[in-house]
C-alpha positions as CSV (number, residue, x, y, z in Angstrom):
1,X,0.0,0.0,0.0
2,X,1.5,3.6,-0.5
3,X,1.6,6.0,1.5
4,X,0.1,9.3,0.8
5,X,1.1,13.0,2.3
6,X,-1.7,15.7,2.4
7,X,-0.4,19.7,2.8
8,X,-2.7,22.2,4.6
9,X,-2.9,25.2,2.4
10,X,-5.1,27.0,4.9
11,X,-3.0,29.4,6.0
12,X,-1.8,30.3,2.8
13,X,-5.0,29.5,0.1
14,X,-7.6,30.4,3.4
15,X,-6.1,33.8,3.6
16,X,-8.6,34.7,0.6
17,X,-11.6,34.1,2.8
18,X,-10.2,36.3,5.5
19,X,-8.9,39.0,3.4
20,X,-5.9,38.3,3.9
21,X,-5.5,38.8,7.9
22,X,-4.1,36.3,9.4
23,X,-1.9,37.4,12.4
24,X,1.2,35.8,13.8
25,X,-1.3,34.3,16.6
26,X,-3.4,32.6,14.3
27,X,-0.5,31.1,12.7
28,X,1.2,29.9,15.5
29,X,-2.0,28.6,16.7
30,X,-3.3,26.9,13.3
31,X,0.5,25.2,12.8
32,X,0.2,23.7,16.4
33,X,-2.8,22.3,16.0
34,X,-2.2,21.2,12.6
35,X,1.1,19.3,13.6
36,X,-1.1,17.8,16.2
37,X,-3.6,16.3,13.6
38,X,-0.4,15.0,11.7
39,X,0.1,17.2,9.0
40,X,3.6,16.8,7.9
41,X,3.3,19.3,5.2
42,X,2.1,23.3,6.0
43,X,1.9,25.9,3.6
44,X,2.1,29.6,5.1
45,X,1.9,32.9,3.7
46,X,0.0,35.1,1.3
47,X,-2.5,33.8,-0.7
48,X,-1.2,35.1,-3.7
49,X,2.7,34.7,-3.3
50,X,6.0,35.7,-1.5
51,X,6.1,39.7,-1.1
52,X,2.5,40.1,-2.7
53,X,0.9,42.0,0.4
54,X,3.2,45.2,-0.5
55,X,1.4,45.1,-4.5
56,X,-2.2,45.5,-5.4
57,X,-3.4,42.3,-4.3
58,X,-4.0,43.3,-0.5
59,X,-2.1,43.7,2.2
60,X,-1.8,41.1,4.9
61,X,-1.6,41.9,8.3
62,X,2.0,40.4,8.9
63,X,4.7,39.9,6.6
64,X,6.3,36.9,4.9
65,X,9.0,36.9,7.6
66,X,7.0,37.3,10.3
67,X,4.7,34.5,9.0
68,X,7.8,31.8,8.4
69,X,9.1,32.7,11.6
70,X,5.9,31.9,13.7
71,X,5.3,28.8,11.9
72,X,9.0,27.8,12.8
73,X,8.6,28.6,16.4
74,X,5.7,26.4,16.8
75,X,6.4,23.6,14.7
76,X,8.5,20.9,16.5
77,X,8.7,18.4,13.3
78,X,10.8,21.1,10.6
């Protein structure tokens, strides 16, 4: 039987339905519980990409950086 690996896109792709506001609480919070579940596979960030909360797509409440280093603070399994 293989094995299959699933990725949570939702705080990356679920940023849409928020408007992009996730805050560094909600992502340490969402990785945590995530990891918990057993996702071995996280995706963070803006919905649309790497740096695209400074163009006209919509700022996010963090920033890239901010967002990698609050998933890396909580995750225990990097």
């Amino acid at each position: 039987m293989k094995s299959l690996n699933l990725m949570d896109v939702t705080l990356r792709d679920g940023s849409y339905a928020i408007n992009f506001s996730f805050s560094v609480s909600d992502t340490q919070i969402l990785c945590q519980k995530l990891e918990e579940v057993g996702f071995k596979y996280i995706e963070i960030g803006h919905g649309v990409g790497l740096n695209a909360g400074a163009s006209q797509y919509g700022a996010a409440v963090q920033t890239d950086e901010e967002y990698m280093e609050a998933a890396e603070r909580n995750l225990r399994n990097k």
